[in-house]
N, C-alpha and C positions, 0 to 999 in steps of 0.2 A: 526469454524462456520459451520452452517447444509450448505454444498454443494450444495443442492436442491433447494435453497431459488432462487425465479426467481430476481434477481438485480434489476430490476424494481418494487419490491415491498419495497427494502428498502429504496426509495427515499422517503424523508418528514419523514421517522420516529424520534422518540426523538431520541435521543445518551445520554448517561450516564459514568461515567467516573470511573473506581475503587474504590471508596468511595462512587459511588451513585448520585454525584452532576451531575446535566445537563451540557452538552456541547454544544450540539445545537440539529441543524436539518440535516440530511442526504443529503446533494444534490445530488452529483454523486458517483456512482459506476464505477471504471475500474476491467477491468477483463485480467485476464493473456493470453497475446499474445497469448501463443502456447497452453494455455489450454480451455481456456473462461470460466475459474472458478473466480468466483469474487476473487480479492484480495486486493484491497486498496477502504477505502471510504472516498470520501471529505465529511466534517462538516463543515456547516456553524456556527459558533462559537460565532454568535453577530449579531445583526442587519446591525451595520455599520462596522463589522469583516472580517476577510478573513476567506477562507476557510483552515480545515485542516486535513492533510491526514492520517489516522490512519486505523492499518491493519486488515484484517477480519480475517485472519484465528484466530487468538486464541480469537476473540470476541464473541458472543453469542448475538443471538437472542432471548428475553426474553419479554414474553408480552405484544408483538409488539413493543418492544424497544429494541436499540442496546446496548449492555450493555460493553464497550471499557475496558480492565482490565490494565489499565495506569493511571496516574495522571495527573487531569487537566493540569497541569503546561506542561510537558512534551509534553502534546500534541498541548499546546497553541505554546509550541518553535519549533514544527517542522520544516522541511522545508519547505518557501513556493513556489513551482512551479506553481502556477494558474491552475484555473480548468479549464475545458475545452479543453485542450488537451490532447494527448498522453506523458504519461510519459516514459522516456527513459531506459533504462537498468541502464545507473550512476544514474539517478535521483531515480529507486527504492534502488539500494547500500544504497546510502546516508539515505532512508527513514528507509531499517531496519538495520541500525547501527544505527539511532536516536534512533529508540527502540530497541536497544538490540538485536533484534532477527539473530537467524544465517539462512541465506537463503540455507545452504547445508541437514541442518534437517529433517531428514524423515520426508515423510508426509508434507513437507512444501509448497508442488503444482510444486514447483522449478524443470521445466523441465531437464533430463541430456543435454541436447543439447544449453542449454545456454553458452556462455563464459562471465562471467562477469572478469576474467580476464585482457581479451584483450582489450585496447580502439583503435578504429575507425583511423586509419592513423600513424600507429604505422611504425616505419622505415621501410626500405626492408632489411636490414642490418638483420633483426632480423626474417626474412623467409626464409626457406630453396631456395636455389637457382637451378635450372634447370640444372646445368651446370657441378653438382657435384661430 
């Protein structure tokens, strides 16, 4: 997706799904921690629906509509985290395994300095020790 797009303008747009059919309405735009380049949008997907989150970068903005290169279906089963807050490092994992996508990919925004690796409280066993 054009990088220059200020995220505040893709709120309220349509959303369209790889075949064309509507998905909903854009609510929230998150943007990458370490870069502030947009990369995940919530879709409101139904009136009385949740939202759901599908990725910017290989979508396109296209006459003032976001044009999602995925199947409805696919996007309806994501995962749902709620909007409104910060999504976590696990929680975007999980989002680009739902789509396929590999987050090591050039060009994927994916800072080197990320460890998606490692999770949060991992033994001491398994860090090098001071004492060596």
């Amino acid at each position: 997706m054009q990088t220059d797009i200020d995220p505040r303008n893709l709120i309220g747009r349509k959303a369209f799904d790889l075949h064309g059919a509507k998905l909903g309405t854009v609510d929230e735009v998150y943007l990458d921690d370490a870069t502030g380049v947009p990369e995940w949008a919530a879709i409101r997907t139904g009136l009385f629906s949740r939202d759901a989150f599908v990725p910017l970068e290989p979508s396109e903005l296209v006459a003032g509509t976001l044009r999602v290169p995925f199947e409805r279906g696919l996007i309806r089963d994501a995962p749902d985290f709620g909007v409104g807050r910060h999504l976590s490092p696990e929680q975007e994992l999980q989002l680009y395994h739902h789509y396929g996508l590999n987050i090591a990919a050039p060009g994927s925004g994916t800072p080197p300095d990320r460890d998606f690796g490692r999770i949060a409280g991992t033994a001491e066993e398994d860090r090098p020790s001071d004492d060596g």
